[in-house]
Backbone as CSV, one residue per row, in Angstrom:
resi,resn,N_x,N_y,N_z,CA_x,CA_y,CA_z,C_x,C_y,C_z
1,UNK,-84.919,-29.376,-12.676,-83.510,-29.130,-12.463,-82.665,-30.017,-13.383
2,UNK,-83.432,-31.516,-13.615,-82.477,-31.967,-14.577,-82.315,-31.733,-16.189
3,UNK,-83.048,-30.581,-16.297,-83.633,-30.630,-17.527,-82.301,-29.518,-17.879
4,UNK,-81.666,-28.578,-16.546,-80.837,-27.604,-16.610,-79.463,-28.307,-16.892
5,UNK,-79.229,-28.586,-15.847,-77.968,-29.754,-15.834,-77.865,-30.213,-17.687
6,UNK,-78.875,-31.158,-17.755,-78.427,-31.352,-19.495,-78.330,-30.598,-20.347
7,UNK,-78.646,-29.539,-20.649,-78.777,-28.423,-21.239,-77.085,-27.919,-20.686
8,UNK,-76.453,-27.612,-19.117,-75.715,-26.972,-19.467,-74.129,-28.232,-19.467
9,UNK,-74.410,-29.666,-19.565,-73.362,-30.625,-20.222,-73.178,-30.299,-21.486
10,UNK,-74.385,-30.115,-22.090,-74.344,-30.361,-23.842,-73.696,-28.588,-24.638
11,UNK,-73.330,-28.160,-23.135,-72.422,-26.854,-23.330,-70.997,-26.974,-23.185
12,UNK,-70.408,-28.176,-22.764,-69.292,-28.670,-22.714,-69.016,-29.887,-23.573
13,UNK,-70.089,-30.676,-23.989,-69.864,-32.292,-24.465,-70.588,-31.902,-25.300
14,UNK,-70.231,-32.900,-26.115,-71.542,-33.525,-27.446,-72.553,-34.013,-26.917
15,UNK,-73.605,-34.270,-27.273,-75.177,-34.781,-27.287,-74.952,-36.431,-26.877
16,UNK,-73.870,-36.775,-27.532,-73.632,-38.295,-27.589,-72.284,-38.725,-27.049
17,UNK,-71.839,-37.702,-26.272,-70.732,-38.225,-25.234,-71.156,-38.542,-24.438
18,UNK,-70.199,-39.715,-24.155,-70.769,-40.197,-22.689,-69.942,-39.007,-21.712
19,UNK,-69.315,-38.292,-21.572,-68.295,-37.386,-20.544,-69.632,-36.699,-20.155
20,UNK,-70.606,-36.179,-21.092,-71.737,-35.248,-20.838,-72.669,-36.447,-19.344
21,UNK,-72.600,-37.077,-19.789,-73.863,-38.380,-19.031,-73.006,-38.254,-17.247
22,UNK,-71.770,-38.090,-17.709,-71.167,-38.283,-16.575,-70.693,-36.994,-15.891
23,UNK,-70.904,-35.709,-16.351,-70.474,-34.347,-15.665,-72.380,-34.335,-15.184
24,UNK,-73.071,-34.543,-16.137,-74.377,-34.134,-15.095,-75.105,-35.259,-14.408
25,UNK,-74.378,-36.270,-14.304,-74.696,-37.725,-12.791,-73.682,-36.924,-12.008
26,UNK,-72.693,-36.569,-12.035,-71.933,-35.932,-10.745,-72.514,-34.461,-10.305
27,UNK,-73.230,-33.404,-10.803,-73.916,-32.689,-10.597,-75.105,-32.825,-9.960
28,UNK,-75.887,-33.740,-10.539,-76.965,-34.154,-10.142,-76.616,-35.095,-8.458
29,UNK,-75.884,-35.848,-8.435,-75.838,-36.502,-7.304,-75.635,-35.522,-5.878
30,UNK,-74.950,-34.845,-6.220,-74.384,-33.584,-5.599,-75.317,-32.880,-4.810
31,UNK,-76.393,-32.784,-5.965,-77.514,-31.814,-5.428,-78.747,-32.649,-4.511
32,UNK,-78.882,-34.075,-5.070,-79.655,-34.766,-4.368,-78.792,-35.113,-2.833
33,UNK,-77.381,-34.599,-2.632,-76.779,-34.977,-1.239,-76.409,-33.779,-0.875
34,UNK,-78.009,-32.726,-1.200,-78.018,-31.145,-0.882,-77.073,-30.399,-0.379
35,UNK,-75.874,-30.686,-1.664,-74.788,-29.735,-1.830,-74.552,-29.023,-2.463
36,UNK,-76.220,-28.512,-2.743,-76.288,-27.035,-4.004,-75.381,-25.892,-4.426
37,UNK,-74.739,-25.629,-2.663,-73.808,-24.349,-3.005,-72.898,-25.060,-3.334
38,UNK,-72.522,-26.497,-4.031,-71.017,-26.550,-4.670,-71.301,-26.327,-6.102
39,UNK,-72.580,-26.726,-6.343,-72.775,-27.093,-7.838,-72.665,-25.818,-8.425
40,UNK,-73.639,-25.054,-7.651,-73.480,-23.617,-8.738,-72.004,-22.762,-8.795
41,UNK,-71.524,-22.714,-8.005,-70.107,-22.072,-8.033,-69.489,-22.855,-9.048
42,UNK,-69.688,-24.024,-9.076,-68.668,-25.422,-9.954,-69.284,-24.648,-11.395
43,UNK,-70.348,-24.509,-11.482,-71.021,-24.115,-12.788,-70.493,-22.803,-13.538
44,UNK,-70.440,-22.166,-12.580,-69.992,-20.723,-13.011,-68.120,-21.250,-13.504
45,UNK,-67.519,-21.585,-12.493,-66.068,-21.564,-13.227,-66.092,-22.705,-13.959
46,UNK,-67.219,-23.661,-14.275,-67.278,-24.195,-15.563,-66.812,-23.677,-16.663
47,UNK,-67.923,-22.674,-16.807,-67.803,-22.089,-18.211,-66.931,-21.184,-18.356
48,UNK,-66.057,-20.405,-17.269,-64.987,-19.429,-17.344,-63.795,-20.408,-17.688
49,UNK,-63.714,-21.274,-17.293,-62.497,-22.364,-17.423,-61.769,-22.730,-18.862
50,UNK,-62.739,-22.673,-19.665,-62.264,-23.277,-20.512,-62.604,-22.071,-22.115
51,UNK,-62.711,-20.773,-21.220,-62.589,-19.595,-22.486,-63.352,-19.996,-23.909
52,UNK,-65.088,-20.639,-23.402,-66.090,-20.453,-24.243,-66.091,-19.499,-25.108
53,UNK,-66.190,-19.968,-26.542,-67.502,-18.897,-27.254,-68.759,-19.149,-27.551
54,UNK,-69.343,-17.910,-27.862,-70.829,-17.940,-28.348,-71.683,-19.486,-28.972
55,UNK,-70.071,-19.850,-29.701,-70.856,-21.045,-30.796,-71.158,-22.492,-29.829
């Protein structure tokens, strides 16, 4: 699971932001205080939020 989480920071942050280190410790904590159904909803209007592209 954490392997997802980083994978989907480094879809918002750089590789070498710290903002990335810190959107998936608040994800991750989340889920270890088995509050799964926030994370994934949070995930989804993640990426609608901020009118992604492809690149």
């Amino acid at each position: 699971m954490i392997e997802y989480l980083w994978k989907a920071a480094f879809v918002f942050y750089s590789q070498i932001s710290t903002q990335a280190e810190g959107w998936e410790s608040k994800r991750l904590q989340l889920l270890l205080e088995g509050k799964s159904s926030s994370v994934a909803p949070g995930l989804r209007r993640s990426e609608t939020l901020p009118k992604l592209t492809p690149q």
